[in-house]
DOVO-588147 format. One record per residue (C-alpha): residue number from 1; x, y, z. Coordinates in nm, 4 decimals, padded with zeros to 6 digits. Example, Ala and Ser with C-alpha at 12.3 -4.5 7.8 and 13.67 -1.06 7.14 Angstrom:
2
(1, (01.2300, -00.4500, 00.7800));
(2, (01.3670, -00.1060, 00.7140));
% end
This chain:
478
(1, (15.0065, 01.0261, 13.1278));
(2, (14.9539, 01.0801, 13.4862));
(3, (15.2260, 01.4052, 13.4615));
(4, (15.0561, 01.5676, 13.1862));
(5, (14.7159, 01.5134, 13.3686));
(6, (14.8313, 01.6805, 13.6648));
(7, (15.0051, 01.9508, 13.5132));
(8, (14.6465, 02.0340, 13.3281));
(9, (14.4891, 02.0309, 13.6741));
(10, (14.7341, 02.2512, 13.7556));
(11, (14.6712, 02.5280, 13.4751));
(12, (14.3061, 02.5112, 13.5375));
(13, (14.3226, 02.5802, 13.8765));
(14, (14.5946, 02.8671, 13.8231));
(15, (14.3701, 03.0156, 13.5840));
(16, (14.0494, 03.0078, 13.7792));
(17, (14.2530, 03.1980, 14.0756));
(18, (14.4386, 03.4185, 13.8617));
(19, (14.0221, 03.4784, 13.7231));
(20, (13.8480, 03.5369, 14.0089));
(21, (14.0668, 03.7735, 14.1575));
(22, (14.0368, 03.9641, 13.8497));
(23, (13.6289, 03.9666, 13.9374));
(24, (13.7310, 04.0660, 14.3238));
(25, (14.0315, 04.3345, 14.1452));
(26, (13.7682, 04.5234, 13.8982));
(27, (13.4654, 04.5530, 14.2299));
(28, (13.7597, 04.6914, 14.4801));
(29, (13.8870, 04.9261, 14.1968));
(30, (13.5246, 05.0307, 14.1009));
(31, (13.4794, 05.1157, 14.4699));
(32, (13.7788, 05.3222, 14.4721));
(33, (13.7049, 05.5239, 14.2433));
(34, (13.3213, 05.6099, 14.3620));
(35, (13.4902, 05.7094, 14.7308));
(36, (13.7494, 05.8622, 14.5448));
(37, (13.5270, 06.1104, 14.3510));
(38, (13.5755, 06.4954, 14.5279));
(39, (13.3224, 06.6984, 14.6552));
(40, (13.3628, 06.9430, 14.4748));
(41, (13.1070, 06.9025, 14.2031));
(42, (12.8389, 07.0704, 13.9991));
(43, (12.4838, 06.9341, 13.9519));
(44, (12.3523, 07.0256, 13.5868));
(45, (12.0664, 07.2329, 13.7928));
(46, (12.3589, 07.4455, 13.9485));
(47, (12.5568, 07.4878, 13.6229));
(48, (12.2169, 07.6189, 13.5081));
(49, (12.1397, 07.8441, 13.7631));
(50, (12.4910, 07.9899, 13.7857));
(51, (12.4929, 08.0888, 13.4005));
(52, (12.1693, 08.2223, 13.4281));
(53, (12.2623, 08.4512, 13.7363));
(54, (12.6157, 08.5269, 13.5337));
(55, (12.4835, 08.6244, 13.2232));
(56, (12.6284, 09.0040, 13.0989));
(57, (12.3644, 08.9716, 12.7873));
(58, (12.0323, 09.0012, 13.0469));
(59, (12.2158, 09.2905, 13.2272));
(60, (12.2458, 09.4448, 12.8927));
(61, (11.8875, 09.3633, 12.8568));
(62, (11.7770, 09.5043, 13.1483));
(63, (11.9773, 09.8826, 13.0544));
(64, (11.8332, 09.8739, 12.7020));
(65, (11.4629, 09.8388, 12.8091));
(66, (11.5045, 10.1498, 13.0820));
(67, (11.6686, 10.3314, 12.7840));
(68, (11.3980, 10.2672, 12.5569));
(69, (11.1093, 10.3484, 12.8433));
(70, (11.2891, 10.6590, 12.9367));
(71, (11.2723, 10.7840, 12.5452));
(72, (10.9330, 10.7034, 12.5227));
(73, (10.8104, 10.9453, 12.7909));
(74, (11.0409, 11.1871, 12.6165));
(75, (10.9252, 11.1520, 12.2337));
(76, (10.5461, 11.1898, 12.4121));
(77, (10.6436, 11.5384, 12.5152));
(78, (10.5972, 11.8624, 12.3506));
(79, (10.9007, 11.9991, 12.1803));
(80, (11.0610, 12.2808, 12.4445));
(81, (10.9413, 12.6436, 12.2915));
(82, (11.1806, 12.8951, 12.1842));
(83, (11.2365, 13.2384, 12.2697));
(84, (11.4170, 13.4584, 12.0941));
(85, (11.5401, 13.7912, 12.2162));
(86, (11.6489, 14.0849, 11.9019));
(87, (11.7573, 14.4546, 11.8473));
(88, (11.5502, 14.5819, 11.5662));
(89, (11.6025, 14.8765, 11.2897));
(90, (11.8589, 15.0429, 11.5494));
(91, (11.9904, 15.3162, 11.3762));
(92, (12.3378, 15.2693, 11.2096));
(93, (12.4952, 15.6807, 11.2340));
(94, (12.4358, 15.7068, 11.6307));
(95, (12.3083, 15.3820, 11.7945));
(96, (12.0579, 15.5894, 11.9815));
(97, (11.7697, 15.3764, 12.0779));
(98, (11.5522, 15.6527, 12.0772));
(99, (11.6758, 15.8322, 11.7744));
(100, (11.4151, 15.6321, 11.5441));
(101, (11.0398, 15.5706, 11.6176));
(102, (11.1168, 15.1777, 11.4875));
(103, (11.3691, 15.0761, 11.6971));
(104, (11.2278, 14.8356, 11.9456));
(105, (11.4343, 14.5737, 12.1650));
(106, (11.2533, 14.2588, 12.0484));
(107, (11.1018, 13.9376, 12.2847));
(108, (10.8974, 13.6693, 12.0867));
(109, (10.8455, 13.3076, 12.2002));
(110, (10.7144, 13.0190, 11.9451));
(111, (10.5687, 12.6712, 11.9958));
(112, (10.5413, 12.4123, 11.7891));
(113, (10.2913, 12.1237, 11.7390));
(114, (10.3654, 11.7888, 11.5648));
(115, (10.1297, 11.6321, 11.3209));
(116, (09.7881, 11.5349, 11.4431));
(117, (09.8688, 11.2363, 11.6874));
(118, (10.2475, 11.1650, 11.6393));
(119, (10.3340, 11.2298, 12.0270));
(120, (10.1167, 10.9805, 12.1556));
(121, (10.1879, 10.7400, 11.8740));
(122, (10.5475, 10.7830, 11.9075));
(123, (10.4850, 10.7325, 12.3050));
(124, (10.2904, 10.4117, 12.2440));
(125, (10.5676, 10.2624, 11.9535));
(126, (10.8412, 10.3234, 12.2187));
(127, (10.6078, 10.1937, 12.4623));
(128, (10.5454, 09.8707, 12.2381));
(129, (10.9551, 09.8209, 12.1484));
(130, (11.0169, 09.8214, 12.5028));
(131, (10.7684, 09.5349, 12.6077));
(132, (10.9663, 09.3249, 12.3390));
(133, (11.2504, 09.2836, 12.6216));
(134, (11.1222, 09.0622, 12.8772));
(135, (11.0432, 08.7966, 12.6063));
(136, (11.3471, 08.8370, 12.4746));
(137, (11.4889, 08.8084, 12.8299));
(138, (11.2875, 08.5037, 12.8853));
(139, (11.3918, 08.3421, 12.5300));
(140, (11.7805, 08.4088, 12.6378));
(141, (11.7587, 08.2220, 12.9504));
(142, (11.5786, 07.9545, 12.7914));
(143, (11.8477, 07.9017, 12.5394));
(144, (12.1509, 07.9453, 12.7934));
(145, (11.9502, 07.6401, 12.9770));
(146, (11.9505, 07.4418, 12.6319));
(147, (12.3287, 07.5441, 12.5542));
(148, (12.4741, 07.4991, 12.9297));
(149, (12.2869, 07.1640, 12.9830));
(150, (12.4460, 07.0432, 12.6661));
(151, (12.7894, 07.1088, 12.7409));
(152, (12.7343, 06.9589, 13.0989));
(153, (12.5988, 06.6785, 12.9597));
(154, (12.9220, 06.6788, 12.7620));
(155, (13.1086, 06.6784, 13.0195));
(156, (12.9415, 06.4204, 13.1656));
(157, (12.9783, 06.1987, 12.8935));
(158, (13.3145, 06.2187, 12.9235));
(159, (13.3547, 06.1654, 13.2799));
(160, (13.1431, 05.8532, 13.3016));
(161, (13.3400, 05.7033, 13.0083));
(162, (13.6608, 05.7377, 13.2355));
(163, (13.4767, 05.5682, 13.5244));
(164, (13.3795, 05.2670, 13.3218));
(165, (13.7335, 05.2528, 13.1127));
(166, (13.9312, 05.2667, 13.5066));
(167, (13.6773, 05.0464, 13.6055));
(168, (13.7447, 04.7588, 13.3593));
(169, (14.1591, 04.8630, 13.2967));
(170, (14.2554, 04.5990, 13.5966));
(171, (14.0579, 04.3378, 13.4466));
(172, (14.2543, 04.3981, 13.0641));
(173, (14.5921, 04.3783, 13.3375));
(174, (14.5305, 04.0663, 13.5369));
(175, (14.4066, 03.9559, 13.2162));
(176, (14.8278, 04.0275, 13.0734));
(177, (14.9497, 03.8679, 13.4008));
(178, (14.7456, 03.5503, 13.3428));
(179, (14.9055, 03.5351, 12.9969));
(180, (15.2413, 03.6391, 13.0996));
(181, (15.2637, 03.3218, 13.3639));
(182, (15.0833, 03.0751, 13.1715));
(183, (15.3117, 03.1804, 12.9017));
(184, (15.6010, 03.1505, 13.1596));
(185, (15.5089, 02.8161, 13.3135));
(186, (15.4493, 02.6612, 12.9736));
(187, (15.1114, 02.5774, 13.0892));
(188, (14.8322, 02.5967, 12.8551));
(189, (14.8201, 02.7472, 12.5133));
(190, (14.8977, 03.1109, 12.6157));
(191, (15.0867, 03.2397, 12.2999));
(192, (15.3863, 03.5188, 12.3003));
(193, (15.1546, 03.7105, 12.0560));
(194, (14.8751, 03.6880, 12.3274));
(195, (15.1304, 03.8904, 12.5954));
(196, (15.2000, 04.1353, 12.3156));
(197, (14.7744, 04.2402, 12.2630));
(198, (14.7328, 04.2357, 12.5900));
(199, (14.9914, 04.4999, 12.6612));
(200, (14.8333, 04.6563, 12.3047));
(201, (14.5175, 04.7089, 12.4820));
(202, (14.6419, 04.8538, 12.7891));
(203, (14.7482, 05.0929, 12.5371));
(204, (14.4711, 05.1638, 12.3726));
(205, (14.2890, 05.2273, 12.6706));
(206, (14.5649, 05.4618, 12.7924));
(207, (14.5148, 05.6671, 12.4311));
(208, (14.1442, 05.6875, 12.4967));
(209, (14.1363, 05.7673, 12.8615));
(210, (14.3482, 06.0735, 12.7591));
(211, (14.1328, 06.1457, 12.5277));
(212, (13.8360, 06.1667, 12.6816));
(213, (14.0013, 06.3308, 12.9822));
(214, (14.1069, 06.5893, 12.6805));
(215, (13.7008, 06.6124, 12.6046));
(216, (13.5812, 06.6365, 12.9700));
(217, (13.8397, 06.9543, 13.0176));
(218, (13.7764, 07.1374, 12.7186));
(219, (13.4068, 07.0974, 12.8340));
(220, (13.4561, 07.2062, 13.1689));
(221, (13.6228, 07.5132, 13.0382));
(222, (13.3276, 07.5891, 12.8512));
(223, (13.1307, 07.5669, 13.1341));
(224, (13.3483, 07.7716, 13.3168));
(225, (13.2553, 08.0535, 13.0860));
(226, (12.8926, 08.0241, 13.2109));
(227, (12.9238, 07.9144, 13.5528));
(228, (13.2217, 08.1474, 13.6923));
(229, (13.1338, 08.4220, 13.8830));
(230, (13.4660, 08.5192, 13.8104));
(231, (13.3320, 08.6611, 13.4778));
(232, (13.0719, 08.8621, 13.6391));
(233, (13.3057, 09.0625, 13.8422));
(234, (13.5048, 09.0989, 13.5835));
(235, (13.2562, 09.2498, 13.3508));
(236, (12.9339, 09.3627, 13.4834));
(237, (13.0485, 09.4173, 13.8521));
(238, (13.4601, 09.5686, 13.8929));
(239, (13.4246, 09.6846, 14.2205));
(240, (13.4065, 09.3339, 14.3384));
(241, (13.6757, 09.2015, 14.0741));
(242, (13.9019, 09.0948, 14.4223));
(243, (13.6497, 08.8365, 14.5058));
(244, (13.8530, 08.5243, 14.5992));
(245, (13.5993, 08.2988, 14.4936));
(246, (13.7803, 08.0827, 14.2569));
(247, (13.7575, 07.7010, 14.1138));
(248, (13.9705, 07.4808, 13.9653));
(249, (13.7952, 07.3639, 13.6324));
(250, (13.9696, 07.1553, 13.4988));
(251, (13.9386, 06.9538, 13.8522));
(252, (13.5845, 06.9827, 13.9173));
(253, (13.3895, 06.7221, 13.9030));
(254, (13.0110, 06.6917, 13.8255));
(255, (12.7510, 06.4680, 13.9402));
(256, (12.7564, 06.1048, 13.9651));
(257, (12.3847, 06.0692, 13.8164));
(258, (12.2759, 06.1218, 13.4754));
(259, (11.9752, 06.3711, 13.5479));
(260, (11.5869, 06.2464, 13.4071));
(261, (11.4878, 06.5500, 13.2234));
(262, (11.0786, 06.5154, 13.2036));
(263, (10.9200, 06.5480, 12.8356));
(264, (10.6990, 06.8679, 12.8713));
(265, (10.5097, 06.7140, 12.5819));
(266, (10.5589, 06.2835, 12.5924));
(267, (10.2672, 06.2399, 12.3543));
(268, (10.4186, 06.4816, 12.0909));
(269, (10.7617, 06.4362, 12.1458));
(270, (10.7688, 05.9766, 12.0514));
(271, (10.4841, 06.0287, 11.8124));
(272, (10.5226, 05.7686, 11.4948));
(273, (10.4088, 06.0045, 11.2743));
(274, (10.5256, 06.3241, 11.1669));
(275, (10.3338, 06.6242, 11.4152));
(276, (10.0287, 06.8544, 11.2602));
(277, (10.1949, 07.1598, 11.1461));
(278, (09.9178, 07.3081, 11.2232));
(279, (09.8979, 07.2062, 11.5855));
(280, (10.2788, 07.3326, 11.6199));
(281, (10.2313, 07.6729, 11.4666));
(282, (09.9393, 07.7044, 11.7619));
(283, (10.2111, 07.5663, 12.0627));
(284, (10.5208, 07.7659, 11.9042));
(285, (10.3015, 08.0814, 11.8444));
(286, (10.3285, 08.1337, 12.2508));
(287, (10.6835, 08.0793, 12.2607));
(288, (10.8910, 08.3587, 12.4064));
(289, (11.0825, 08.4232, 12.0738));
(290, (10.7647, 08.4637, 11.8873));
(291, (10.6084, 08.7079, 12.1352));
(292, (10.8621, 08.9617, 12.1066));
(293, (10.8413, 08.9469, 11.7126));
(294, (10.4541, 08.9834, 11.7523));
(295, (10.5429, 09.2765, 11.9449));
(296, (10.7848, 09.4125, 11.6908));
(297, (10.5029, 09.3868, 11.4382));
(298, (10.2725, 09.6046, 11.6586));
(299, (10.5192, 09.8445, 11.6460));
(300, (10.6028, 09.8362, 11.2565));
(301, (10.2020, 09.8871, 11.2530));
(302, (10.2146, 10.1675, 11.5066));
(303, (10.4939, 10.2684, 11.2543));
(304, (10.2506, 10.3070, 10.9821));
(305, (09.9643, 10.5034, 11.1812));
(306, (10.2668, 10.7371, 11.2425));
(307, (10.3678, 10.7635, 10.9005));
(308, (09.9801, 10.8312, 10.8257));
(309, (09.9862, 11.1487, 11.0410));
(310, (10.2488, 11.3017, 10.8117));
(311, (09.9127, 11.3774, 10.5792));
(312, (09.8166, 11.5860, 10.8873));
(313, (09.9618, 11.9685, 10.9005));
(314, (10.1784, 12.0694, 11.2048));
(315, (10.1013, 12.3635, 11.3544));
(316, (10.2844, 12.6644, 11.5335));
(317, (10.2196, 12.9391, 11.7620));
(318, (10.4436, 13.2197, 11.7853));
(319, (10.4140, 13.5764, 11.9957));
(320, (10.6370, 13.9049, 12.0224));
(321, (10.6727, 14.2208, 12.2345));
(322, (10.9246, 14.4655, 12.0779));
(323, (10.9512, 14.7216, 12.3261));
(324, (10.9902, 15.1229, 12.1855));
(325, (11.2017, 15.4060, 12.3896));
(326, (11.0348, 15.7178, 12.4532));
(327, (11.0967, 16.0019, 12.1394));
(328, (11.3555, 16.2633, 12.1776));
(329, (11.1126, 16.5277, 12.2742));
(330, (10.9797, 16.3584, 12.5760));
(331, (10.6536, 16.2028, 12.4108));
(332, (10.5630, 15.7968, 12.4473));
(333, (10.6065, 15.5848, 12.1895));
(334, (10.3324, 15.2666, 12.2243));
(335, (10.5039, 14.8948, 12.2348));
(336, (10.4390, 14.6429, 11.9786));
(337, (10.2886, 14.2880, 12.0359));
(338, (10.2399, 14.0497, 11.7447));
(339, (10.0826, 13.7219, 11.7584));
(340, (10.1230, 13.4490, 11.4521));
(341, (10.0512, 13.0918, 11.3821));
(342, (10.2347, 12.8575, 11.1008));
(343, (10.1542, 12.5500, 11.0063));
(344, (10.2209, 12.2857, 10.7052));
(345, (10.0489, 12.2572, 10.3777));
(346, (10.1038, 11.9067, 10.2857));
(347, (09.9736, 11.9351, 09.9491));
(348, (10.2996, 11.7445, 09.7581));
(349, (10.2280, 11.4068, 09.8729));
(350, (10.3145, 11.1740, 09.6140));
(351, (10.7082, 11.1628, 09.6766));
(352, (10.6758, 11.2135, 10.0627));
(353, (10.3738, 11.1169, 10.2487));
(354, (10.3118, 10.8506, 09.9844));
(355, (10.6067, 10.6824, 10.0437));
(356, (10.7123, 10.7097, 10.3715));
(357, (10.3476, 10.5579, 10.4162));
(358, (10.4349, 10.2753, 10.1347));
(359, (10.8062, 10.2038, 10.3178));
(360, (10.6068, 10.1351, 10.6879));
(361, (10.3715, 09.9021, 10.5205));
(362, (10.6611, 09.7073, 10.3548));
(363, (10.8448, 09.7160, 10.6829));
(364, (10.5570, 09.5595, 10.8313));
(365, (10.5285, 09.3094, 10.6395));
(366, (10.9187, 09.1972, 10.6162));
(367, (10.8970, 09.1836, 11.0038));
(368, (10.5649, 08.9529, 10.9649));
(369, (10.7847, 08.6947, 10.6993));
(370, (11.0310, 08.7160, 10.9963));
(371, (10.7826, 08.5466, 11.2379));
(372, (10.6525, 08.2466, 10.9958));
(373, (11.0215, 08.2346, 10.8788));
(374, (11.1271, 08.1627, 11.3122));
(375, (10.8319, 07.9025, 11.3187));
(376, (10.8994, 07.7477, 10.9867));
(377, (11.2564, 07.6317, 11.1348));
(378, (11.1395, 07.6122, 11.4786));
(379, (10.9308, 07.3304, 11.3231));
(380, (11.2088, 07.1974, 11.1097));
(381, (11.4416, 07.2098, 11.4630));
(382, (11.1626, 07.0034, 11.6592));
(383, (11.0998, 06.7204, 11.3990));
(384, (11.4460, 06.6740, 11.3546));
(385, (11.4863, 06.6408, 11.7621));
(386, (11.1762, 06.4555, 11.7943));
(387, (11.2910, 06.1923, 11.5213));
(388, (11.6593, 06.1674, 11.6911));
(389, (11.4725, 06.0797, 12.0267));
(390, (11.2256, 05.8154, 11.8927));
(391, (11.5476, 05.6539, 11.7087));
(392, (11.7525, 05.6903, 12.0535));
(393, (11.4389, 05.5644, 12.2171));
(394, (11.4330, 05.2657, 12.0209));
(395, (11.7947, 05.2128, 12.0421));
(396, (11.8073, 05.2361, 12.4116));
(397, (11.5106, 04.9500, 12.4487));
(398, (11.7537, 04.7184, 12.2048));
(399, (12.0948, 04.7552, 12.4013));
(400, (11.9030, 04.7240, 12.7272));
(401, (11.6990, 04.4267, 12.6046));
(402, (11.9074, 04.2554, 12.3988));
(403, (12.2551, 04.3766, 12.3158));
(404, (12.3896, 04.4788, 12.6331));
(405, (12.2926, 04.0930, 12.8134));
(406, (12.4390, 03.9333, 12.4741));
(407, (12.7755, 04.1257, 12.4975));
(408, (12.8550, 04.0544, 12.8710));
(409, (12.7236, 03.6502, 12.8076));
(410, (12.9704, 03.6660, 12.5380));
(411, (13.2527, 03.7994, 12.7372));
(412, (13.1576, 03.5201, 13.0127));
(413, (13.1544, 03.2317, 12.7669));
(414, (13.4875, 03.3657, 12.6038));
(415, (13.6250, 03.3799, 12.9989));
(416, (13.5026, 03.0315, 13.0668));
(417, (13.6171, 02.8889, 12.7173));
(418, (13.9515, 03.0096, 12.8003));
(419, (13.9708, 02.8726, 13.1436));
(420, (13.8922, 02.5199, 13.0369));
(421, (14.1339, 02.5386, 12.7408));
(422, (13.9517, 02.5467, 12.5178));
(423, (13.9112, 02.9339, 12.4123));
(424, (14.1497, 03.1450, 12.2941));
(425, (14.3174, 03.4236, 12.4925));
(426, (14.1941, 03.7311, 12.1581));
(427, (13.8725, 03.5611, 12.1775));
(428, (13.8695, 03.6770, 12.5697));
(429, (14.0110, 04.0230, 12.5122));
(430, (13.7694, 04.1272, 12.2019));
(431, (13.4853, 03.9928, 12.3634));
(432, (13.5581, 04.2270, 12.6751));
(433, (13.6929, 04.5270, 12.4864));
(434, (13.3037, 04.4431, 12.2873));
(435, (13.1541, 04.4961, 12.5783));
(436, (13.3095, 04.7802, 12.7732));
(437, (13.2585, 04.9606, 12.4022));
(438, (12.8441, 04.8441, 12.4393));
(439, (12.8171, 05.0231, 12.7885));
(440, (13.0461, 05.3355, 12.6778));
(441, (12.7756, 05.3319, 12.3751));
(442, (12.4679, 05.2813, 12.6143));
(443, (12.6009, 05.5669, 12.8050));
(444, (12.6239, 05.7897, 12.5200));
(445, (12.1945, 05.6972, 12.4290));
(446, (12.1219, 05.8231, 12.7550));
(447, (12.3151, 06.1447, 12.7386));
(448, (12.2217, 06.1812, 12.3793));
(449, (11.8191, 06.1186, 12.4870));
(450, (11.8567, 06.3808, 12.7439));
(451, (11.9822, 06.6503, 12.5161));
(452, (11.7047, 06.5435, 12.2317));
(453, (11.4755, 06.6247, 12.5066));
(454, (11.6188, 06.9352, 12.6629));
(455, (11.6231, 07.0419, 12.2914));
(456, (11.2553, 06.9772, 12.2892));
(457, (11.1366, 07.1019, 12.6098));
(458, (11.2761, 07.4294, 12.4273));
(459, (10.9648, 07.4810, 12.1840));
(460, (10.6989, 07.4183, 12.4689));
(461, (10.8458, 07.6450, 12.7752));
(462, (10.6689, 07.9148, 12.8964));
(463, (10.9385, 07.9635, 13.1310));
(464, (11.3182, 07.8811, 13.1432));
(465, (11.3041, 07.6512, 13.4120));
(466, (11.0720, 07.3848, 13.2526));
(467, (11.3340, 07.2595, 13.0182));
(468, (11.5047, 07.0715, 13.3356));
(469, (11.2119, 07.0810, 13.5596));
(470, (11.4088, 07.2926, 13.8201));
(471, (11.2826, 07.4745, 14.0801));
(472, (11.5268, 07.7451, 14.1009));
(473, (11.6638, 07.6585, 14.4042));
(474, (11.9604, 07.5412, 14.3333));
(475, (12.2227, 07.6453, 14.5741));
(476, (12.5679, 07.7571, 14.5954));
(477, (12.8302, 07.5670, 14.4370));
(478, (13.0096, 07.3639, 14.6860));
% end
């Protein structure tokens, strides 16, 4: 009785050491791996700033707006006159200019005027199509913030999933050696089959850390796409295609901490209730994207005054000198000058005018249904946003609260059942594979939160930068 008492002393105290240095194994290993992380990483307000500066689309932007200026001081100018220069009624038998008292060598010069105001309305549509750009600019850079911060966030995901699955993989492999030598030394109630899930486990975490390593890469590519200057020079800038300024992608590392993007709109954004449409049709009628529609609609109803002045009739002006040799006996012969003026006589307007009036009005108004049809889903895009963030809200507040204390008490009791004998060794390794899968989950609320908000700092910009609060200073990357 004695033997058997001391050999239980004996597997309690071999457990408890083999235990705590698992505690003392998982903080040196977690330290590792924050001094371990490179400096060579990417902040999500330098990933932003980067794809903005990199972006071909804004240089296109840029071109097509000087194109479209340029035309418009060109469509407001007079057409160039004509001149035409002529040999008439020269005599067929001889050729001799001075043979017949017709024959003349021929100047004339004509000018034409459009219809009543078309320059200057053509001038001002031109004017109109071009001011469309900057919003258009601004919209683009808004959405490359949205769709850059997402796949950082990604990324991020990803990365701080490894962290926590390294940070907890020594724990799951003193937790095999404790099972291994209690199996070995017959001490306890450690179980061949217990050995065999640990070493299952180990596994399993192997399988996912390669897969999210798999999901952080393909991520960081993406990024790449935005980020790399290398793209630039490439595309927009060959002269400088040489530049050695390189990065290893699939290397890089980002940020340690999860950024707080501010709600540009708190109230609106965790309301219970569903949002006024009203009162969103007045925010989103502002927005970027909207503006340059409203100012394709001013120039569909430019478009219509223009078609209006085809009622109007164009006039001409057109002059001549025709120049007359002397006649063969010596006598002059007086020059000719004519002066004429043409113009239109619009009096068949029912299959012309008419319609070409009728088709700007209808274009006007299809380019008006394309405005309410961008806030009608710009509505539908922000309640469905706003609801995911009030559920990821709520979620959050329960695995901070509540689930997140309950799983890692759960692991402890499991851990101290088993050291007194009186747990058993699955119990242990679910109730820690539980909670490692709680905080992997908790991470992805946060990350999810963030993009529910960057999603919804989209509708109420007036400028790019809101979405992440940046200032626009964000550096170089390292």
């Amino acid at each position: 009785m004695k033997l058997l008492s001391q050999r239980i002393t004996c597997s309690h105290t071999f457990r408890r050491v083999l235990l705590q240095s698992i505690v003392i194994m998982g903080l040196v290993s977690n330290g590792a791996i924050l001094a371990g992380a490179t400096e060579k990483t990417l902040s999500l307000q330098r990933a932003v700033t980067a794809a903005q500066s990199n972006d071909p689309w804004l240089v296109r932007s840029e071109h097509a707006q000087k194109s479209v200026e340029s035309m418009s001081v060109a469509a407001g100018s007079l057409p160039d006159p004509k001149m035409n220069v002529a040999l008439a009624n020269f005599p067929t038998d001889t050729f001799d200019i001075d043979q017949e008292p017709m024959t003349q060598i021929k100047v004339s010069v004509s000018q034409m005027f459009p219809k009543g105001d078309t320059l200057a309305i053509k001038r001002k549509q031109l004017e109109i199509v071009g001011s469309q750009f900057p919003f258009q600019r601004q919209d683009r850079k808004a959405k490359v913030v949205v769709m850059v911060s997402k796949l950082w966030l990604e990324a991020y995901k990803a990365q701080e999933s490894i962290t926590l699955i390294l940070k907890d993989r020594p724990l799951f492999e003193q937790l095999g050696d404790i099972a291994e030598a209690s199996y070995s030394s017959a001490m306890g109630r450690t179980r061949q089959q217990d050995i065999i899930r640990a070493q299952l486990e180990l596994t399993r975490l192997d399988d996912r850390l390669t897969m999210l390593r798999q999901k952080k890469e393909m991520a960081i590519e993406q990024l790449s796409q935005w980020v790399s200057s290398n793209f630039r020079h490439e595309y927009v800038q060959e002269d400088i295609a040489g530049s050695d300024m390189r990065v290893s992608w699939s290397q890089m590392e980002l940020d340690r901490e999860l950024p707080k993007v501010p709600m540009l709109q708190p109230a609106i954004y965790l309301a219970q209730i569903t949002v006024d449409p009203q009162e969103l049709f007045t925010y989103f009628s502002t927005h970027p994207s909207v503006s340059a529609i409203d100012r394709k609609i001013k120039a569909s109803d430019t478009g219509v005054d223009l078609a209006r002045q085809s009622y109007k009739p164009g006039w001409g002006v057109n002059a001549s000198y025709g120049y007359r040799a002397e006649a063969q006996n010596g006598s002059d012969r007086a020059d000719f000058v004519s002066l004429g003026v043409t113009f239109d006589l619009p009096f068949f307007t029912e299959n012309r005018q008419d319609k070409q009036v009728e088709s700007a009005l209808s274009n006007t108004q299809a380019v008006k249904t394309e405005k309410w049809l961008l806030i009608r889903e710009m509505i539908s895009k922000f309640e469905n946003s706003r609801t995911q963030l009030v559920r990821l809200e709520e979620r959050q507040r329960l695995f901070e609260r509540d689930l997140l204390p309950q799983m890692h008490e759960q692991a402890e009791a499991s851990l101290t059942a088993y050291t007194t004998d009186d747990g058993d060794f699955a119990e242990v390794v679910r109730a820690r594979i539980a909670e490692l899968n709680a905080t992997i989950d908790a991470l992805g609320i946060r990350v999810e939160k963030q993009k529910s908000i960057i999603d919804l700092n989209y509708f109420f910009m007036k400028d790019a930068d809101q979405i992440i609060a940046g200032n626009g200073n964000a550096g170089e990357l390292k």
